[in-house]
MARMAR-139661 format. One record per residue (C-alpha): x, y, z; residue in one letter. Coordinates in nm, 3 decimals. Layout:
REM MARMAR-139661
((X Y Z) a)
...
END
This chain:
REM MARMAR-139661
((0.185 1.000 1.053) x)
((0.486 1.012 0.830) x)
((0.775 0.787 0.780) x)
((1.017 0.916 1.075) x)
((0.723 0.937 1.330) x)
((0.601 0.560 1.190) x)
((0.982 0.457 1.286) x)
((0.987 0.661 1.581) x)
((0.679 0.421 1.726) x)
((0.784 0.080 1.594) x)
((1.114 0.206 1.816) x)
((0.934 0.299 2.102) x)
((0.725 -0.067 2.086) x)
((0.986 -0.274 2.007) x)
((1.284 -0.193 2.243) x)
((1.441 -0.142 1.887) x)
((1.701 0.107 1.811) x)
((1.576 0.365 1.541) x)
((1.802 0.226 1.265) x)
((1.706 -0.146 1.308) x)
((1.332 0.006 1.306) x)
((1.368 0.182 0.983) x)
((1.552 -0.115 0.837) x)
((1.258 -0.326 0.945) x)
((1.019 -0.081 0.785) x)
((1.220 -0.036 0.458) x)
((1.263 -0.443 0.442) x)
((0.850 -0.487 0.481) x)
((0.817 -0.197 0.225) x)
((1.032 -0.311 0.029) x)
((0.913 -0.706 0.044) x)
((0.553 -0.600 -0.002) x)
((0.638 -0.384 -0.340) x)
((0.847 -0.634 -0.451) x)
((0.590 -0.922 -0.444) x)
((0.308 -0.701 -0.600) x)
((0.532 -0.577 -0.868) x)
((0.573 -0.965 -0.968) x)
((0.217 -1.055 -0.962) x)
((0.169 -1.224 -0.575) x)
((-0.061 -1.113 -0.379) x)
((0.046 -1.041 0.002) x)
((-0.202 -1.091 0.287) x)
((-0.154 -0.976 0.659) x)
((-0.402 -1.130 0.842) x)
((-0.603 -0.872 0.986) x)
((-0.428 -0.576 0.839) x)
((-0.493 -0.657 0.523) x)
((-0.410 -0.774 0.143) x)
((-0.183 -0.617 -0.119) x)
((-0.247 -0.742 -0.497) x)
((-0.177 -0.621 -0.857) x)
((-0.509 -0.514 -1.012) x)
((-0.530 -0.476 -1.420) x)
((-0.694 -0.149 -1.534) x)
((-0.847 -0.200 -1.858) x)
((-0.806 0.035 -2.127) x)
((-1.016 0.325 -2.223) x)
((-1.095 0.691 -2.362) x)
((-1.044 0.964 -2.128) x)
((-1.061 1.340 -2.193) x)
((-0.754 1.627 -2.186) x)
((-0.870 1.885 -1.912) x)
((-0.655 2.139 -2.099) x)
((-0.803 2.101 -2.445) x)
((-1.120 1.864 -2.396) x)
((-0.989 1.640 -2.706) x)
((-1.053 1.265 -2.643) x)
((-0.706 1.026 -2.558) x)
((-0.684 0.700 -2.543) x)
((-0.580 0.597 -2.191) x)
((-0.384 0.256 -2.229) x)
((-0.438 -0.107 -1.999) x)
((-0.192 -0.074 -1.685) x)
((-0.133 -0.261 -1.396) x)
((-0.192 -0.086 -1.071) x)
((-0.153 -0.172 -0.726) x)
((-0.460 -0.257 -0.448) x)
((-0.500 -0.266 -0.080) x)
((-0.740 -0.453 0.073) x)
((-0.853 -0.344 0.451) x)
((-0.896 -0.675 0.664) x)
((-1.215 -0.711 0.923) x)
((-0.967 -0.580 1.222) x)
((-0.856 -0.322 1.052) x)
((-1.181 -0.151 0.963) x)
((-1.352 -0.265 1.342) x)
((-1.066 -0.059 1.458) x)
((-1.088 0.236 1.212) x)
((-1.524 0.229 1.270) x)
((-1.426 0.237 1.691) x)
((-1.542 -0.160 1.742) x)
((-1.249 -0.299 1.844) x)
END
């Protein structure tokens, strides 16, 4: 499912027009990034949790060449499937 066909069923579920349902989707997008970026974790009961995750530094290898780099620490986002969310996905729910 891509973004247009995600929009095209919060429409169909909601009685929503098509452009309030992609403003809704770009406003929980964009609420969920924002948070992360700043360092808060964001939990959906049931969906799931969103969180920034610290990667730690280390030495990684050029495919090209094989020399050794040094990869630098980075922050990277992490999702978190909740216990509804994965009964659904395994067909228990």
């Amino acid at each position: 499912m891509n973004k247009s066909e995600m929009i095209d069923a919060i429409a169909e579920r909601t009685d929503l027009s098509k452009a309030s349902s992609a403003k809704a989707l770009d406003a929980v997008i964009e609420t969920i990034v924002d948070a992360v970026a700043q360092g808060e974790a964001v939990t959906l009961v049931g969906f799931g949790s969103f969180k920034a995750s610290a990667r730690a530094a280390r030495e990684g290898k050029n495919p090209k060449t094989g020399d050794k780099i040094q990869i630098p620490e980075t922050v990277v986002p992490k999702f978190a499937a909740g216990a509804t969310f994965k009964a659904k996905v395994a067909g228990k729910a």
